[in-house]
C-alpha positions as CSV (number, residue, x, y, z in Angstrom):
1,X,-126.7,17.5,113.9
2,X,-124.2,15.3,112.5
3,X,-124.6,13.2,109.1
4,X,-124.6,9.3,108.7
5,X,-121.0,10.5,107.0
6,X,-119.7,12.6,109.5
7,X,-120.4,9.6,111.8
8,X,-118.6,7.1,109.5
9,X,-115.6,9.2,109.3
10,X,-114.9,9.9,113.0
11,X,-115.4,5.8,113.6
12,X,-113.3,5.0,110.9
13,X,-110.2,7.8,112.5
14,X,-111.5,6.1,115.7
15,X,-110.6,2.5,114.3
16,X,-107.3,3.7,112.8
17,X,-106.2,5.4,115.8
18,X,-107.5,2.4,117.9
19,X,-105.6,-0.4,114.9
20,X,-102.0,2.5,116.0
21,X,-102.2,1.8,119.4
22,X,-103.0,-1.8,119.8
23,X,-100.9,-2.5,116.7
24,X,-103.0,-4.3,114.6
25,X,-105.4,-3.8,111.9
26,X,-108.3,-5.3,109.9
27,X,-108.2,-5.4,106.3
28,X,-109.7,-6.9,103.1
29,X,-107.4,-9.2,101.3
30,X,-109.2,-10.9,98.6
31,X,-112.7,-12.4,99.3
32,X,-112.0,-13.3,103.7
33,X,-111.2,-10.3,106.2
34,X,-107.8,-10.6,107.6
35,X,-105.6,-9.4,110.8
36,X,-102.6,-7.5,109.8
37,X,-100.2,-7.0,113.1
38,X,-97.0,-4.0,112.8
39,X,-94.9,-6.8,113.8
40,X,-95.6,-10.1,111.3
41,X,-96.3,-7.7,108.2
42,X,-95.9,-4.3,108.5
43,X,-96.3,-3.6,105.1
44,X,-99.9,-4.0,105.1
45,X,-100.4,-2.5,108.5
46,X,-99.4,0.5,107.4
47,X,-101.0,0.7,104.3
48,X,-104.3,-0.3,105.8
49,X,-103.8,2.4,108.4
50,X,-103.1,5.0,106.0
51,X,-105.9,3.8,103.6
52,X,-108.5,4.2,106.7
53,X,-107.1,7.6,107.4
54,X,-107.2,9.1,103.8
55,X,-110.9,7.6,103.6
56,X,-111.7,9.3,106.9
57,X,-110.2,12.6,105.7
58,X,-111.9,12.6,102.3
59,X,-115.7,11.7,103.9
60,X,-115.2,14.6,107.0
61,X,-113.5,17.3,105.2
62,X,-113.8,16.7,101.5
63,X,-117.6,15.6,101.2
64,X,-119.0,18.5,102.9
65,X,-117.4,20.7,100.4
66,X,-118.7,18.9,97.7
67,X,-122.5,18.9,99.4
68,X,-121.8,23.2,99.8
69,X,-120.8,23.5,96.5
């Protein structure tokens, strides 16, 4: 049966992979949620991408390494 994390992770790829083919991406920037698009600031789409990838990664692979441990 699969975890509240394992969950979490595969959304969170699911959103990332979802923000790489639409071309735009939610993200945090200061205290309001914000739209970042590849085309107006790619900058931040990208690093938002890659930020929601690494956090997927560390939560599906890394944490149930930790929990066998």
């Amino acid at each position: 049966m699969m975890d509240f994390f394992e969950f979490f992770a595969m959304m969170l790829a699911l959103y990332a992979t979802w923000g790489l083919i639409s071309g735009e991406v939610g993200g945090k920037s200061g205290a309001h949620w914000r739209t970042y698009t590849r085309a107006e600031s790619p900058f931040y789409y990208w690093s938002a991408i890659v930020c929601y990838y690494t956090l997927a990664f560390f939560v599906f692979v890394i944490m149930p390494a930790l929990k066998a441990a």
